[in-house]
Steps between C-alpha positions, in 0.01 A plus 500: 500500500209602300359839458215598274558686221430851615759426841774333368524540159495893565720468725731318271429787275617720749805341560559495103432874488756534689782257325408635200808695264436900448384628293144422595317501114197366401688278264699312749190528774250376274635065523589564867120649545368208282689202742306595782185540289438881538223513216527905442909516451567773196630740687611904322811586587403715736262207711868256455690801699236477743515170524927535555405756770265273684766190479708762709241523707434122559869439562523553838248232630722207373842651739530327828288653775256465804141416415405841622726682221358263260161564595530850500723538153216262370192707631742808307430273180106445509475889633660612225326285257182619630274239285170427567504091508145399351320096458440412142381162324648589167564255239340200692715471773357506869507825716820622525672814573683774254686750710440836262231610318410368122640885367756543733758417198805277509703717727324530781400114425858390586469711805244383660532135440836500601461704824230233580697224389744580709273547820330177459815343506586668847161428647398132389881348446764709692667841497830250429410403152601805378869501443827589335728212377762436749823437237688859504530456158115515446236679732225472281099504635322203561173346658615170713203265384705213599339270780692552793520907450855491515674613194807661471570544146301640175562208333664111581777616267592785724498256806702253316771761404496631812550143623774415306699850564440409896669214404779592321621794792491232769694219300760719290817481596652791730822599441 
C-alpha cells in the first residue's frame, strides 16, 4: 500500500518513536528524524525528552483494539498536538500540507505530524494497520503497508522466527 508522505511515512515515524531505545537524546533522534525526512530535527535536550514523553503517548494506538478506542486514543493525539495544519508551495513543490506552523519548533513538529500521520492512516487505509508485532519475543510498532492489510509481524524476520519456533514445538519429540 502506498501512503503519501505526510500519512504513512509519519506514521512510520510514529511507530519508530515508539521502538526507539531510552534515552530519548538529540544525538540518537537526530538519524531516526532524518530517515523519515523531518527537515527541522536538532532537538535540546529538553525538546528530545519531549519527544520520549510523546512516544509514550503514541504507544497506545499500535495495541490491539476496536476502531472506536483507536479513534478516540488517536483524536487524544491531534488534541493534544493542537497544530494549526496550513497549505504551502515551498521549494517548488505543488500545494501541499505542513501540519504545524513554520515557528512552532521541532518539538511540537514531531507532534503534530505524527498525530496526523497516524489519523490518516485510520481514515484513508484502516484502523488495522496500526499494530504490534505478534512474536512474544518482539512487540514492536508498526504501520501494515503491505497489500492485503494483514500483517502480523514488525518485520519478515520476526514472522520467520516465529515460524520456525511454531515448528519446532509441534515436531520435537515429547518425552
Amino acid at each position: 500500500m502506498h501512503f503519501n508522505h505526510y500519512g504513512g511515512e509519519a506514521a512510520r515515524l510514529a511507530a519508530d518513536l515508539v521502538n526507539a531505545p531510552a534515552p530519548f537524546t538529540p544525538e540518537a533522534l537526530e538519524p531516526l528524524l532524518a530517515a523519515h525526512d523531518i527537515a527541522e530535527r536538532v532537538l535540546s535536550p529538553e525538546q528530545a525528552q519531549e519527544t520520549a514523553a510523546w512516544a509514550l503517548r503514541l504507544a497506545p494506538c499500535f495495541a490491539p483494539q476496536d476502531t472506536e478506542e483507536r479513534c478516540r486514543r488517536v483524536n487524544e493525539l491531534l488534541s493534544a498536538a493542537a497544530s494549526r495544519p496550513y497549505i504551502t508551495t515551498h521549494d517548488g513543490h505543488g500545494p501541499h500540507l505542513h501540519y504545524s506552523a513554520p515557528d512552532a519548533g521541532p518539538a511540537a513538529h514531531i507532534r503534530a505530524v505524527t498525530a496526523a500521520g497516524l489519523a490518516y492512516v485510520v481514515c484513508f487505509a484502516a484502523p488495522t494497520r496500526l499494530g504490534r508485532c505478534a512474536r512474544i519475543a518482539c512487540a514492536r510498532a508498526y504501520v501494515d503497508t503491505s497489500r492485503n492489510g494483514r500483517r502480523a509481524y514488525c518485520t519478515v524476520r520476526c514472522a520467520n522466527n516465529d515460524a520456525v519456533a511454531r515448528h519446532r514445538r509441534r515436531t520435537e519429540p515429547r518425552t
